[in-house]
C-alpha positions, -999 to +999 in steps of 0.1 A: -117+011+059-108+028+028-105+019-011-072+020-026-075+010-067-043-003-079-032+017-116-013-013-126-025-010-164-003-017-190-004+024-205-009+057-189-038+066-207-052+031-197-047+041-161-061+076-167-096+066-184-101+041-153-092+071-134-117+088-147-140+067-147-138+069-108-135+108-105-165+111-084-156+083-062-138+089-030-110+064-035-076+061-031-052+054-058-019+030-058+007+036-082+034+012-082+066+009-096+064-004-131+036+031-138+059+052-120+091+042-138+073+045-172+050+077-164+067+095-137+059+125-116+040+138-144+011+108-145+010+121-106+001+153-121-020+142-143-043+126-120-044+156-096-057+174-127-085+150-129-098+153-097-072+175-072-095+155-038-080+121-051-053+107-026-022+087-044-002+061-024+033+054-042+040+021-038+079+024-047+088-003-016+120+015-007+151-004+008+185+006+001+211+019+027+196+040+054+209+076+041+201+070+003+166+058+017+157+091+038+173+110+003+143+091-015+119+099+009+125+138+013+123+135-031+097+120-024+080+146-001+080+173-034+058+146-057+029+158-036+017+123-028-005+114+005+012+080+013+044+061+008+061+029+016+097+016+025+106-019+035+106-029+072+134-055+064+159-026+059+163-024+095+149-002+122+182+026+117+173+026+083+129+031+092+141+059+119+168+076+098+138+082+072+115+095+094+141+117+115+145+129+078+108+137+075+111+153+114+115+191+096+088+191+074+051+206+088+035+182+070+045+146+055+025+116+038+014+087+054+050+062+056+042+025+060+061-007+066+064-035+037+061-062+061+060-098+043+050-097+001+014-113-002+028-129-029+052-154-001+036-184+006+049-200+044+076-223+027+092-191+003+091-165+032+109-190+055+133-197+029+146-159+029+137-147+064+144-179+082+114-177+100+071-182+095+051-149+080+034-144+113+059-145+138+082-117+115+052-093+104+048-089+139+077-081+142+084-060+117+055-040+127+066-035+162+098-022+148+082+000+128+060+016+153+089+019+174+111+033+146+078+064+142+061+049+112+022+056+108+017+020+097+027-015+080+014-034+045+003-067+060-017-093+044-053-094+060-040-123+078-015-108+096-033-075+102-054-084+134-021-100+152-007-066+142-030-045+156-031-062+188+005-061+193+010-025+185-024-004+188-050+002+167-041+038+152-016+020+135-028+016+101-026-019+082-029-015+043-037-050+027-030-057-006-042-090-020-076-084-017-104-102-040-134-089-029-160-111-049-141-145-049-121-138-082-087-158-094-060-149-071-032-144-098+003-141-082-009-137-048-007-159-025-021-144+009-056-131-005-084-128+014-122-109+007-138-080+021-156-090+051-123-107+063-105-080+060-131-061+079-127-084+106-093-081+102-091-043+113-077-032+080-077+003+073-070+005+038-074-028+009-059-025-022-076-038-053-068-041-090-076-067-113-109-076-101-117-036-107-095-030-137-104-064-156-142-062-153-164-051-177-179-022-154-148-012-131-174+016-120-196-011-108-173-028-089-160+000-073-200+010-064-197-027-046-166-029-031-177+010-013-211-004-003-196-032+013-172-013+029 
């Protein structure tokens, strides 16, 4: 299981001194959409410069027709990022158009599935998808596999159902993860470190309980030794 600290700080240098703060950590690091609008490929930069070993996962979520989706993700392929999502709800044309897309290059980042939001409870999710969380992350997730996709984002309650239905090389990446009890904010699905463990999860993402502490070095230190 692997660390993956969410930048979700309201300013770029915000981000950048908790990303220094970590530099000697071996950690992953999320950037999601609201950084990347504002910041753009040069906050990706700018992280590499701190430490070139760090590994960024943009979390853009992409879903949009299947040919303007692979356009994204071959853009995406020159921001020199290590992992990258698209939603599983676009369809399976649309998940194997973007990897066929991807087919040419030597090398490529990690591409997972958004399966269901962790921040759905059961009654919102079946008002959209007609259906409960479960039954459609799995599959979604078998779609994905299917479709040539390295992986899915799952809740941690989702991700052991997953990996038994599709195979355990195929990664799960939770988001929604508290890892010392704290509030749960906007998520819904949340779950702590030792579940998610159990869970099979290969990569947790965490934020606020890291970025809102008093010693986000310290809670990385934790979160790692527990892991």
């Amino acid at each position: 299981m692997e660390l993956c600290i969410a930048l979700d700080l309201p300013t770029a240098k915000e981000n950048l001194e908790l990303v220094r703060n970590v530099k000697d950590y071996n950690v992953w690091l999320k950037v999601g959409l609201r950084t990347f609008i504002r910041d753009g490929e040069v906050f990706l930069k700018e992280i590499k410069n701190i430490n070139q070993n760090f590994k960024i996962f943009l979390d853009l979520k992409l879903y949009d027709i299947p040919n303007t989706m692979a356009d994204a993700a071959e853009s995406i392929m020159g921001l020199g990022v290590d992992m990258f999502n698209i939603h599983a709800s676009s369809g399976s044309r649309a998940m194997q158009t973007v990897m066929k897309r991807l087919d040419k290059y030597e090398t490529r980042p990690i591409v997972l599935a958004v399966t269901a939001l962790t921040s759905f409870d059961e009654s919102e999710f079946k008002a959209i998808y007609e259906d409960d969380i479960t039954k459609k992350a799995n599959q979604f997730a078998k779609e994905a596999m299917e479709s040539g996709l390295d992986g899915v984002v799952c809740s941690a309650f989702e991700s052991k159902d997953i990996k038994n239905i599709t195979d355990n090389q195929f990664m799960t990446l939770t988001p929604g993860i508290r890892p010392f009890g704290e509030e749960v904010g906007d998520q819904k699905r949340v779950a702590d470190i030792q579940f998610a463990k159990n869970a099979k999860v290969d990569f947790i993402v965490v934020g606020r309980p890291i970025y809102q502490s008093e010693n986000p070095v310290e809670v990385v230190k934790k979160i790692l030794n527990q892991i």
